[in-house]
C-alpha positions in Angstrom: 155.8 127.8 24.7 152.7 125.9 25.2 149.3 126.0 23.8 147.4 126.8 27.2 150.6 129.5 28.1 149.3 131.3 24.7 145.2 131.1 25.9 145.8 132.4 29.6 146.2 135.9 30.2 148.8 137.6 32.3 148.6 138.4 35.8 148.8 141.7 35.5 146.2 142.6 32.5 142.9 143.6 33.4 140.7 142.0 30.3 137.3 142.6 30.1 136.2 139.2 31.7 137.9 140.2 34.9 136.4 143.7 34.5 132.4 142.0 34.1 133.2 140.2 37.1 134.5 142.5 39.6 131.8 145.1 38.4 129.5 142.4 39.0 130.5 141.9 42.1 130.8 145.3 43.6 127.4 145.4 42.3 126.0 142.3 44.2 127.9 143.7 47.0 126.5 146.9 47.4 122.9 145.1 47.4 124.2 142.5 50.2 125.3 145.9 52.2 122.0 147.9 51.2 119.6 144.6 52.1 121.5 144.2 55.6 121.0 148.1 56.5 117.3 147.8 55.3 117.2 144.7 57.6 119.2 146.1 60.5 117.9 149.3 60.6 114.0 149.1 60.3 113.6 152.7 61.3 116.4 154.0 59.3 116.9 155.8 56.0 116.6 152.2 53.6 114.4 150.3 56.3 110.9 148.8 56.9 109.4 151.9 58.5 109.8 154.0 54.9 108.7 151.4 52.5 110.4 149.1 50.2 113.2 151.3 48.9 116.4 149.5 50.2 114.8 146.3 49.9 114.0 147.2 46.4 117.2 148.2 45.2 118.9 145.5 47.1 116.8 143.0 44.9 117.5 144.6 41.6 121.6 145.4 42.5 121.5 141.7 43.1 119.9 140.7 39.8 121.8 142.9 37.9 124.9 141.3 39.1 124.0 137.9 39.1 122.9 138.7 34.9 125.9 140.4 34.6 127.9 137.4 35.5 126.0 134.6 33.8 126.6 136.5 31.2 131.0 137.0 31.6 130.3 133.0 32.5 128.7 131.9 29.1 131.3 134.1 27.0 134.7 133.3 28.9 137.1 131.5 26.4 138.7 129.3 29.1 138.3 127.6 32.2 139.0 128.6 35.7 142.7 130.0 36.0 142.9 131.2 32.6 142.5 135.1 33.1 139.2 135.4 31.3 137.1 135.9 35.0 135.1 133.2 35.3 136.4 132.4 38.5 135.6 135.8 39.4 131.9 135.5 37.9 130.9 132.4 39.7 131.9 133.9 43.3 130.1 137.3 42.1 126.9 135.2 41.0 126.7 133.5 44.4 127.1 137.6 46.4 124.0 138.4 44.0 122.2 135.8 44.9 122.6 136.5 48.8 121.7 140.6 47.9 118.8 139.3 46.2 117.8 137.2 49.2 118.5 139.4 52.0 116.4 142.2 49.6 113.8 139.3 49.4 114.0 139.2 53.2 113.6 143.1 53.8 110.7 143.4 51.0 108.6 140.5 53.3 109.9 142.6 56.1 108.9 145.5 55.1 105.2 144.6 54.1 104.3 142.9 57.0 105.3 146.3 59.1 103.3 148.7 56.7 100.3 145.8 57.3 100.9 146.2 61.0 100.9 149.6 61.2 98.0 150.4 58.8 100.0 151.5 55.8 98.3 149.1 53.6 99.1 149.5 49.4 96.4 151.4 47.7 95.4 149.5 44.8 94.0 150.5 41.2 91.1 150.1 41.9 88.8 151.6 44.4 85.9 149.7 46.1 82.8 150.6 47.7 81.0 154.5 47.4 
């Protein structure tokens, strides 16, 4: 039996690599899905015309996931193939990136239709009186 037959893991086990990846990328996946609602739907529930939530939660879903995965990334023992879910990490890095820019997108969205319709942010600070 060979050195690198020893290092990968099975097919079949689930080791905690694998596990920070996938969660990672269900993760960044759920902000890609909450970011295109919030950009499809500008009157809906996570859109534009009620503030920043979706937008907000896709950005920070996104974040969380791409974190997540440079983290499984720097601590995987092997390279890609091995079992330790790196693979898994880079392609869950790159779905947190796209939440986080589609969230980007709806945020910028979303500000320019509270400016537009009056809804401007009320600041610390009050001037005038």
């Amino acid at each position: 039996m060979s050195v690198h037959h020893l290092l990968a893991a099975d097919v079949y086990d689930f080791s905690l690599g694998r596990l920070g990846s996938t969660t990672g990328a269900l993760l960044g996946l759920a902000g890609v899905v909450v970011a295109g609602l919030a950009l499809a739907r500008p009157a809906g529930r996570f859109g534009a015309a009620r503030g920043s939530l979706g937008a907000s939660t896709a950005i920070v879903a996104g974040l969380i996931s791409m974190a997540l995965n440079v983290l499984v990334a720097a601590t995987a023992d092997g390279g890609l193939g091995t079992g330790n879910g790196l693979g898994g990490a880079y392609v869950a890095m790159l779905v947190g990136l796209i939440g986080t820019a589609l969230g980007g997108l709806a945020l910028a969205r979303s500000r320019r239709t509270a400016q537009r319709n009056g809804y401007e942010r009320v600041s610390g600070s009050s001037s005038g009186s």
